[in-house]
N, CA, C and O atoms as a GROMACS GRO file, in nm:
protein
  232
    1UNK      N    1  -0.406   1.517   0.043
    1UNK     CA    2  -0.475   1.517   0.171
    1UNK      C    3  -0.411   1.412   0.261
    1UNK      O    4  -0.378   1.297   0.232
    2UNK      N    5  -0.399   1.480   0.384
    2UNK     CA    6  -0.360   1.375   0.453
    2UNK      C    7  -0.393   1.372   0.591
    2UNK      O    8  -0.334   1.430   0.683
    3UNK      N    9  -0.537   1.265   0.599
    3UNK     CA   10  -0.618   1.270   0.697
    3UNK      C   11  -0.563   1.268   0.883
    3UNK      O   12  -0.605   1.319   0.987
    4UNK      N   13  -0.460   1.185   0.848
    4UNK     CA   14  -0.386   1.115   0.954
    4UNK      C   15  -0.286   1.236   1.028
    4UNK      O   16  -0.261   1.237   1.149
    5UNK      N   17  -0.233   1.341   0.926
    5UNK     CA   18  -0.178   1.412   0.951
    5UNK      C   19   0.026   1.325   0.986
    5UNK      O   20   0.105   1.368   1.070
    6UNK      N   21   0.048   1.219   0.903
    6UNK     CA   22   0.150   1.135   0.928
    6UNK      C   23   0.270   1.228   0.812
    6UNK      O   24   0.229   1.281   0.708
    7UNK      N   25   0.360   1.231   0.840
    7UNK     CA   26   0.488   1.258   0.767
    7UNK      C   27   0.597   1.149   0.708
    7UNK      O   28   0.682   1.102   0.785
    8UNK      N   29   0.596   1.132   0.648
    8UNK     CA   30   0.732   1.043   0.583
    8UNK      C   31   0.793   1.124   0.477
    8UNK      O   32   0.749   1.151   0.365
    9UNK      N   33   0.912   1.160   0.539
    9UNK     CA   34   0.984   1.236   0.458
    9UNK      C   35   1.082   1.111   0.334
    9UNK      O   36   1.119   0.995   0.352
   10UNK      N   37   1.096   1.197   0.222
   10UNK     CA   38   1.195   1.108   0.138
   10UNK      C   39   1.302   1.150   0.158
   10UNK      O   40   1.335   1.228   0.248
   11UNK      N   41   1.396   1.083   0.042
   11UNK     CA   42   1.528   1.097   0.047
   11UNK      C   43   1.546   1.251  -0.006
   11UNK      O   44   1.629   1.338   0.023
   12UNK      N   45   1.464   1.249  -0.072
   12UNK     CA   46   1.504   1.431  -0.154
   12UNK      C   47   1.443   1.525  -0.079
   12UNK      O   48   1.465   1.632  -0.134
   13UNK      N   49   1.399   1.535  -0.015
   13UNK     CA   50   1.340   1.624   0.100
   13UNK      C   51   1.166   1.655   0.086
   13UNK      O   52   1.088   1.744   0.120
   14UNK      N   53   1.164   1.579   0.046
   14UNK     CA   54   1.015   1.584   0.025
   14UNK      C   55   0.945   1.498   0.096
   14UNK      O   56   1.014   1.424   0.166
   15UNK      N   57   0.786   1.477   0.104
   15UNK     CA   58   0.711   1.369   0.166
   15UNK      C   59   0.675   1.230   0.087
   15UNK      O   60   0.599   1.260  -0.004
   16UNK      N   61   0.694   1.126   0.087
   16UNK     CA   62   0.624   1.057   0.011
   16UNK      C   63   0.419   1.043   0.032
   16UNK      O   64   0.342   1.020   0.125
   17UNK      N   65   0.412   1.062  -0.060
   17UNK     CA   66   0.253   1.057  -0.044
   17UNK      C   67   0.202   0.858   0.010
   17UNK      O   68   0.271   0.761   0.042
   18UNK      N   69   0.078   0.877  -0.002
   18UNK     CA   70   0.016   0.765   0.025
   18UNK      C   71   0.014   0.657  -0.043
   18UNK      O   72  -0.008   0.544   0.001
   19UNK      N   73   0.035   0.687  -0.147
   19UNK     CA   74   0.023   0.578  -0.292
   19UNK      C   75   0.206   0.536  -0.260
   19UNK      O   76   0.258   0.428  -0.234
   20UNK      N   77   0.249   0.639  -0.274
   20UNK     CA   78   0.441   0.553  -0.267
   20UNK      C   79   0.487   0.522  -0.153
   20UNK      O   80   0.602   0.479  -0.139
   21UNK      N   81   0.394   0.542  -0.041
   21UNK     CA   82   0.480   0.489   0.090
   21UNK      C   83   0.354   0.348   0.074
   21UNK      O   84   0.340   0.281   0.176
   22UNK      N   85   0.303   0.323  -0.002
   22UNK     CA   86   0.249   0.216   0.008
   22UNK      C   87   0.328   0.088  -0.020
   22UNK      O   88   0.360  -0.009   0.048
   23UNK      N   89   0.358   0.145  -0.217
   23UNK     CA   90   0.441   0.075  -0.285
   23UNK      C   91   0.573   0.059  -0.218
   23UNK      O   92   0.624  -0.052  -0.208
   24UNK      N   93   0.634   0.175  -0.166
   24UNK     CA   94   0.824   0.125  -0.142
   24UNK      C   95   0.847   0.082   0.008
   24UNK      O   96   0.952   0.044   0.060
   25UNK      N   97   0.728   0.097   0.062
   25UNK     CA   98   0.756   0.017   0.234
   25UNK      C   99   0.673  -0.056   0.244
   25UNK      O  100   0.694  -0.177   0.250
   26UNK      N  101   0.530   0.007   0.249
   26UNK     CA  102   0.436  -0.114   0.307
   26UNK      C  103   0.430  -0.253   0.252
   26UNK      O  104   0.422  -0.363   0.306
   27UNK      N  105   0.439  -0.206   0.105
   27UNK     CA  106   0.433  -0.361   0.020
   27UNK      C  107   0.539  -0.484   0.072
   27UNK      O  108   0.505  -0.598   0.104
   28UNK      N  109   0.690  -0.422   0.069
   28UNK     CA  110   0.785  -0.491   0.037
   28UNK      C  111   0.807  -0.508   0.172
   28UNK      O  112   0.905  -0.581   0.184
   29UNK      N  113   0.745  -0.462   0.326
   29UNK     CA  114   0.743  -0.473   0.454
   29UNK      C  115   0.636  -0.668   0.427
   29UNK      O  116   0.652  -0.789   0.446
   30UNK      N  117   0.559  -0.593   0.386
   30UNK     CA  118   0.414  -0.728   0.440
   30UNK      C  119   0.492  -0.840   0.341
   30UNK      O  120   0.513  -0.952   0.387
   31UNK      N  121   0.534  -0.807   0.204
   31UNK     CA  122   0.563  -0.933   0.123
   31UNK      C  123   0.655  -0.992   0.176
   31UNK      O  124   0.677  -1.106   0.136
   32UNK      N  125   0.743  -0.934   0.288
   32UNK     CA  126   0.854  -0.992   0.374
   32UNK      C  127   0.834  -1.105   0.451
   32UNK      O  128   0.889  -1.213   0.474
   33UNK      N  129   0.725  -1.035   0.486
   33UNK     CA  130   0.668  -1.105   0.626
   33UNK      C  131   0.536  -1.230   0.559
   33UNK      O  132   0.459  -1.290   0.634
   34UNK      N  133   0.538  -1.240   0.447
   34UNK     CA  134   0.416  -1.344   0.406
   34UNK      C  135   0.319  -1.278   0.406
   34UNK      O  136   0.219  -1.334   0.361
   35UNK      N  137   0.304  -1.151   0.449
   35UNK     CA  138   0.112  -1.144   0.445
   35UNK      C  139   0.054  -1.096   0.319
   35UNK      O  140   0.115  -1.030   0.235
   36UNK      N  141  -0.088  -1.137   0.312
   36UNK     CA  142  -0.139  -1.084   0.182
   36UNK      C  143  -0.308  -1.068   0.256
   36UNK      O  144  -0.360  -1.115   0.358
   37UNK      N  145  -0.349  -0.988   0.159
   37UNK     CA  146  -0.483  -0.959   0.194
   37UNK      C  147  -0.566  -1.038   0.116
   37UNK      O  148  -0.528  -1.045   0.000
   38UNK      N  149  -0.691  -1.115   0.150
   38UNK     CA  150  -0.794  -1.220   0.076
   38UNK      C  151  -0.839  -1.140  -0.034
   38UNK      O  152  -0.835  -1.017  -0.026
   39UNK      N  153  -0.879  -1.198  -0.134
   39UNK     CA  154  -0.990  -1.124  -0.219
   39UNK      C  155  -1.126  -1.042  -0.198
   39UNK      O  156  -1.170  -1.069  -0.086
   40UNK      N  157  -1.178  -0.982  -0.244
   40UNK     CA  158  -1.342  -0.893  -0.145
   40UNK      C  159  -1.393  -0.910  -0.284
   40UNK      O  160  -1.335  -0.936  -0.390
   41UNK      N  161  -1.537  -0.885  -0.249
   41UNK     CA  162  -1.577  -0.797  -0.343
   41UNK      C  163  -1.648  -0.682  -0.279
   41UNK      O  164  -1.706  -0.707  -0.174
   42UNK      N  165  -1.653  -0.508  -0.346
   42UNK     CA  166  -1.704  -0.396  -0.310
   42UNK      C  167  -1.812  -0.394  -0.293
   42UNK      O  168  -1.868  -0.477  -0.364
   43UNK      N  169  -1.886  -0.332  -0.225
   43UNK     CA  170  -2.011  -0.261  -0.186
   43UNK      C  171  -2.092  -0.232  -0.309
   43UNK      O  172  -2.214  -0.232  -0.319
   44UNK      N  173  -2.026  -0.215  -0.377
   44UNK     CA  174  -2.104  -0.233  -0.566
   44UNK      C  175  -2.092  -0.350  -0.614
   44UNK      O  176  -2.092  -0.367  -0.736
   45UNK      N  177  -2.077  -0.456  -0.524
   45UNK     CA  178  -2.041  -0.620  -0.621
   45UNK      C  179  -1.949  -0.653  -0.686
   45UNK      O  180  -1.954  -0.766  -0.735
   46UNK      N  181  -1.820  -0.563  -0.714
   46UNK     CA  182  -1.723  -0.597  -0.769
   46UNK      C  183  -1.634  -0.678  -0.701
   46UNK      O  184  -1.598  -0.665  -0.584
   47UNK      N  185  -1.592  -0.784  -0.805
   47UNK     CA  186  -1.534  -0.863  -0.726
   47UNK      C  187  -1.344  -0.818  -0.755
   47UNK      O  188  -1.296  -0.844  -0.865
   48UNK      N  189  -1.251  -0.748  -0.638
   48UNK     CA  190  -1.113  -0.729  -0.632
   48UNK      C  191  -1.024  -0.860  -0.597
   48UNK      O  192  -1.055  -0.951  -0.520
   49UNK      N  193  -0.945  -0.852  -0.647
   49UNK     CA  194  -0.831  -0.993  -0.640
   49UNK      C  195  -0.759  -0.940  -0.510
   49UNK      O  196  -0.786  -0.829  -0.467
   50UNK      N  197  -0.639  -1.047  -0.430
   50UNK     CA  198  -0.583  -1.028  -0.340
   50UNK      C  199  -0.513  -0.965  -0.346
   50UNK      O  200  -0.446  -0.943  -0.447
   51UNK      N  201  -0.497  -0.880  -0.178
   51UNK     CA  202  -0.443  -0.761  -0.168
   51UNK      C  203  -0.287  -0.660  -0.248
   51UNK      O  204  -0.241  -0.691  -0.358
   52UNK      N  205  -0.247  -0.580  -0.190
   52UNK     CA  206  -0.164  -0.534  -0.287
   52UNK      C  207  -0.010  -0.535  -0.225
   52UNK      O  208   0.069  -0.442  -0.210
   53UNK      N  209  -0.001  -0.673  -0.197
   53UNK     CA  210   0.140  -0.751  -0.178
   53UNK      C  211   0.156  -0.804  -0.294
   53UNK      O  212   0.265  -0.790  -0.351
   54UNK      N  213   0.043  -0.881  -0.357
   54UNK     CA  214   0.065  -0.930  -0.500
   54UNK      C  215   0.048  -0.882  -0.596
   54UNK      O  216  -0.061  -0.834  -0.626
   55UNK      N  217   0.178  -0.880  -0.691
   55UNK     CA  218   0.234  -0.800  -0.772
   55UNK      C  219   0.269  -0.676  -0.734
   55UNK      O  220   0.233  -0.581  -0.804
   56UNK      N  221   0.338  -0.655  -0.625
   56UNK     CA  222   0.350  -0.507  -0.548
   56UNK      C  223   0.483  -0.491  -0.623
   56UNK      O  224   0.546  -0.595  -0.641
   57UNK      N  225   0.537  -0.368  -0.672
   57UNK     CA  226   0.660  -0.350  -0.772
   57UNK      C  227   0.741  -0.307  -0.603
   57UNK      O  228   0.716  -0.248  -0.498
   58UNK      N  229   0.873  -0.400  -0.686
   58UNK     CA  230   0.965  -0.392  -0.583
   58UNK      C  231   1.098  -0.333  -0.631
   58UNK      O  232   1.191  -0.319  -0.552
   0.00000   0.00000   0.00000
């Protein structure tokens, strides 16, 4: 699904989905640049660690 209706094509002619244009640009874009997202916890009380710059596979 893709709400946004956004395209990123890969190298093999395909799209990268949401989960891998996360990991192979967005991550290694923001970890460039220093940013990271704070810790939360969810709407169910769970408490999540900081965002997903850290430990983002590069």
């Amino acid at each position: 699904m893709n709400p946004l209706a956004l395209i990123f094509p890969n190298p093999s002619g395909g799209l990268f989905g949401e989960q891998n244009l996360r990991n192979r640009v967005r991550a290694p874009a923001a970890k460039e640049l220093g940013w990271a997202m704070d810790g939360y916890v969810t709407a169910l009380g769970k408490k999540r660690a900081s965002g997903w710059v850290v430990g983002a596979r590069g």
